[in-house]
C-alpha positions, 0 to 999 in steps of 0.5 A: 518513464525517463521523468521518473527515473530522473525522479529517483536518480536526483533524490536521496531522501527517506519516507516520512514516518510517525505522524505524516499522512500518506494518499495512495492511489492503485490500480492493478489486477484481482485474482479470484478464487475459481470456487467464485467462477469470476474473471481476473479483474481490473482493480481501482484503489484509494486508502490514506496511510497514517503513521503511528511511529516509524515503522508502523502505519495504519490504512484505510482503504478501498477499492473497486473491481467489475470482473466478467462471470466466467460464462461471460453472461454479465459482470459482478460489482466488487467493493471492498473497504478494510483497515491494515496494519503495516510494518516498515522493515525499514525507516530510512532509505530508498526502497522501504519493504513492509508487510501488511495484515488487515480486515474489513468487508467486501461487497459483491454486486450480481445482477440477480442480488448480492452479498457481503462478506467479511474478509482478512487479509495478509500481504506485503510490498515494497515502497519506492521513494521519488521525493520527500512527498512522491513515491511509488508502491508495488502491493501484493494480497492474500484476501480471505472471504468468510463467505465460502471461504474464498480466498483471493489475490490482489496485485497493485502498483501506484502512487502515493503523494505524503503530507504533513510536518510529524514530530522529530521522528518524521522530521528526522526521516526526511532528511536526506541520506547524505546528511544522516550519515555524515552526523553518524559519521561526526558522532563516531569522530568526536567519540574518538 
């Protein structure tokens, strides 16, 4: 924690965007609807986010979960895999809010059978950047099940590491704060 901290206090660089590769890895807690008589359950997350420009990026992601029925006689495999939208209110800076909307399938594993069903979700977070490659991600989803119209809640927090060069666009992002300021600062002067 006091690594992290230190992390975040050095750094003042922004997230790169258009054109840069991010992996983002998760855990956290899924809510069930209590029309599906399941426990709370422990989730485990993957996705690569691909940035389409400055603000908006797209997900693929999946994650797993072995919640506990809720007469506690055995447990039920969740997979989900979907495809998001987000869209960064921020391009630049230290914390970098977004909101989320995507869709995809979830797969429901019960000892006497399973079932699949199609699923929308809407949500959001809040991104906190360590580095020009490290940052953290606290997530928060509605998830709405065609099945019985079952709609769940997911919470995650994780880590997510960025790759690549983009185009100008990301360039410019990763520069740090100090220094994007001070060329808008000398603009204004020259323009005097």
């Amino acid at each position: 924690l006091l690594a992290c901290s230190m992390l975040l206090a050095s750094s003042s660089t922004v997230f790169a965007g258009e054109g840069e590769a991010t992996l983002n890895l998760g855990t956290g807690v899924m809510v069930f609807d209590s029309e599906r008589n399941l426990d709370n359950g422990t989730i485990g997350s993957v996705g690569l986010e691909y940035g389409l420009t400055e603000n908006v990026a797209a997900e693929i992601s999946y994650l797993q979960t072995s919640p506990d029925l809720d007469n506690g006689d055995g447990h039920v495999d969740v997979r989900e895999i979907r495809l998001d939208g987000l869209y960064y209110f921020l391009s630049e800076g230290r914390w970098l809010p977004y909101a989320a909307i995507g869709a995809g399938t979830g797969k429901f594993a019960y000892d006497a059978g399973s079932f699949t069903e199609n699923q929308v979700n809407l949500g959001g977070g809040v991104r906190v950047i360590a580095n020009e490659m490290l940052s953290f991600r606290v997530d928060l989803r509605g998830i709405h099940g065609d099945e019985d119209s079952d709609t769940d809640t997911e919470l995650t927090v994780g880590m997510s590491w960025t790759v690549g060069d983009g185009n100008e666009v990301g360039t410019n992002r990763t520069k740090t704060l100090k220094t994007v300021r001070q060329t808008a600062d000398v603009k204004t002067n020259k323009e005097r």
